[in-house]
C-alpha positions in Angstrom: 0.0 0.0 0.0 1.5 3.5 -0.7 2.2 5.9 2.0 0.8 9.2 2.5 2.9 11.9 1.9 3.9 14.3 4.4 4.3 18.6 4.3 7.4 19.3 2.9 7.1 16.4 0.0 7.4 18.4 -3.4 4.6 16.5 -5.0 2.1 18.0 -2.7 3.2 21.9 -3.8 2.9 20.9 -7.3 0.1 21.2 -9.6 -1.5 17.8 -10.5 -1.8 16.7 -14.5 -5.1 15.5 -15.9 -5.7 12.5 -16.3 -6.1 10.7 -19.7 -6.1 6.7 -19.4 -9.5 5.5 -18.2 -8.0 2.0 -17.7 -7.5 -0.8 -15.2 -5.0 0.7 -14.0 -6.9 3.6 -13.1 -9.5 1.9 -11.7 -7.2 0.1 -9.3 -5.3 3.2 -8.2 -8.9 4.4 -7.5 -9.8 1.3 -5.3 -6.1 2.1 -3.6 -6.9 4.8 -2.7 -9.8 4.4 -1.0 -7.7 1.4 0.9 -5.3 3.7 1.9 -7.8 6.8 3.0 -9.6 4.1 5.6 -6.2 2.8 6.7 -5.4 6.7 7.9 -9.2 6.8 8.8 -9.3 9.9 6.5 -12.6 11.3 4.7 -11.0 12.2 1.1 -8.1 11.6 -0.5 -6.3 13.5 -3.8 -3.8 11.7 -6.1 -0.8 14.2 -4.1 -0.9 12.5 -1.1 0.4 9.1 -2.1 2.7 10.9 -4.6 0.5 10.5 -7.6 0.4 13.6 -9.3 -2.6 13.2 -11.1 -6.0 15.0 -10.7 -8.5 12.7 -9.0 -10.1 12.4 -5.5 -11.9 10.1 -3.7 -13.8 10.2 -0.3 -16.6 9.1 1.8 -18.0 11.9 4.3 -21.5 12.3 5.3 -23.2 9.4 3.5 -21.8 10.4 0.6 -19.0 8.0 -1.1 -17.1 8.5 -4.6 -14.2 9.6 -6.6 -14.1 12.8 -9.1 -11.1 12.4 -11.9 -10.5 16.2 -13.8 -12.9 17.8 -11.5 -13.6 21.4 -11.9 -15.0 23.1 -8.8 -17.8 26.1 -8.5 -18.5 28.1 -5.3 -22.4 28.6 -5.3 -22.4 29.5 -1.7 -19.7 32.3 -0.9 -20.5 32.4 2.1 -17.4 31.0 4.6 -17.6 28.8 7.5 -15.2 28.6 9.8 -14.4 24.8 11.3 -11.7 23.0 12.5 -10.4 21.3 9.4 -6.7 18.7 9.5 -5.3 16.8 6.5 -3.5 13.6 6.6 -0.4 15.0 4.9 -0.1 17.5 7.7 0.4 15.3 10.6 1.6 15.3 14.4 5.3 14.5 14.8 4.2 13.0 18.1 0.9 11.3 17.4 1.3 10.8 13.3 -2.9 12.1 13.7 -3.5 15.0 11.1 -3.3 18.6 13.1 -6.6 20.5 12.9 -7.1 24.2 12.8 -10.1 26.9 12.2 -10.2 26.8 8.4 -12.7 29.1 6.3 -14.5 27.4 3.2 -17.8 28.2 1.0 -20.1 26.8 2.3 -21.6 25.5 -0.4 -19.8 24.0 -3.9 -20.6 22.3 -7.3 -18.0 19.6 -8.6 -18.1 18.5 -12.1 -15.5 15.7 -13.3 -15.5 12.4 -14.6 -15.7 8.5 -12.8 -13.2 6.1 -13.7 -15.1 5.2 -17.1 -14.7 8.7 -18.3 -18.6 9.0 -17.9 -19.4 12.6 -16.6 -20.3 13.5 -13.2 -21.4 16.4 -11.0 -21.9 16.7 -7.2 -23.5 19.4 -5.3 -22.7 19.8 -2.0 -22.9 22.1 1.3 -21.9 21.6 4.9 -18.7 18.9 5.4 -19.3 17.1 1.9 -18.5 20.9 0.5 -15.5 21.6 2.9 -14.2 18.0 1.9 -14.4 18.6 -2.0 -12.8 22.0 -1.3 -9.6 20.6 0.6 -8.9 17.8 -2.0 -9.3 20.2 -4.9 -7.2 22.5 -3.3 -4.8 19.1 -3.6 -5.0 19.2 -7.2 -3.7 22.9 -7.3 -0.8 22.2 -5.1 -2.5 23.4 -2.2 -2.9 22.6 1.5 -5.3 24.1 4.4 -2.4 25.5 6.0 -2.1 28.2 3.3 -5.4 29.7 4.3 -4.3 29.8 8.0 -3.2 33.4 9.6 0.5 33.1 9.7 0.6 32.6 13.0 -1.8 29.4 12.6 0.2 28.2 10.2 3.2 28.3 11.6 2.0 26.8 15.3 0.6 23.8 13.0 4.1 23.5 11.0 6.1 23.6 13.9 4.2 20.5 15.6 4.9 18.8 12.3 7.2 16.5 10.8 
C-alpha cells in the first residue's frame, strides 16, 4: 500500500496533470486509494498525497461516497464557515494524527468531473461534503489548508509537524 505523503514532500506543492487513461490501472489506483484513505481513517483523498500527481479524488463523508477524476470546482455558496479542518499530509510529529485548525471554506460548492469510465459526473454539495471537496481540490492545485491559515496558525501547526 502506498504511503501518505507528508508537508514538505514536493509532489504536494505541485500542480497535479489530468488524467487521460480510463484504464484498469486507473481503476485500481482508484480502489487504492480508498484502501489507503480508511487505513489513515481519512474522509477524502487526492492523487498528491500518495505521490501521484494526477488530478483525481476520492472520499466518503456524510453518506456520501465516490471519486471525481478532472474535477472542476464552482463556489455557489460564498458564504465562509469557519471549522476545525486537519489533513492527513499535515500530521503530528508526536501522534502521526492529522493537526486541525479553524479553516474558512464556502459553504456550499458544485463539482463537475468524470468517474473512472470517463462517464461525466457532477456533485452538489454544502456543509462537510463541500469543505471535503474544497480541501482535495485544493490538492489538485498544489495546495494545502495551511495556506489559508493566519500566519501565525500556520506556523503553530508546521512547527508540531514533521
Amino acid at each position: 500500500m502506498r504511503e501518505i505523503r507528508s508537508v514538505g514532500d514536493p509532489v504536494l506543492r505541485t500542480p497535479a496533470e489530468p488524467v487521460t487513461d480510463f484504464d484498469r490501472e486507473l481503476r485500481r489506483l482508484i480502489d487504492e486509494m480508498f484502501s489507503v484513505m480508511y487505513a489513515a481513517e481519512g474522509v477524502g483523498l487526492a492523487g498528491p498525497q500518495i505521490g501521484v500527481g494526477r488530478r483525481l479524488f476520492v472520499y466518503d463523508i456524510t453518506n456520501r461516497k465516490g471519486h471525481l477524476i478532472n474535477p472542476e470546482l464552482t463556489i455557489d455558496d460564498p458564504e465562509q464557515i469557519v471549522e476545525e479542518e486537519g489533513c492527513l499530509s499535515v500530521p503530528s510529529r508526536q501522534t502521526g494524527k492529522p493537526l486541525y485548525a479553524p479553516t474558512a471554506r464556502a459553504a456550499g460548492v458544485t463539482v463537475r468531473g468524470l468517474d473512472r469510465l470517463g462517464r461525466p459526473v457532477t456533485v452538489r454539495a454544502r456543509g462537510m461534503l463541500a469543505r471535503c471537496f474544497q480541501h482535495e481540490y485544493d490538492h489538485l492545485e498544489g495546495t494545502l489548508y495551511v495556506d489559508r491559515l493566519t500566519k501565525e496558525e500556520r506556523r503553530k501547526i508546521l512547527l508540531q509537524a514533521p
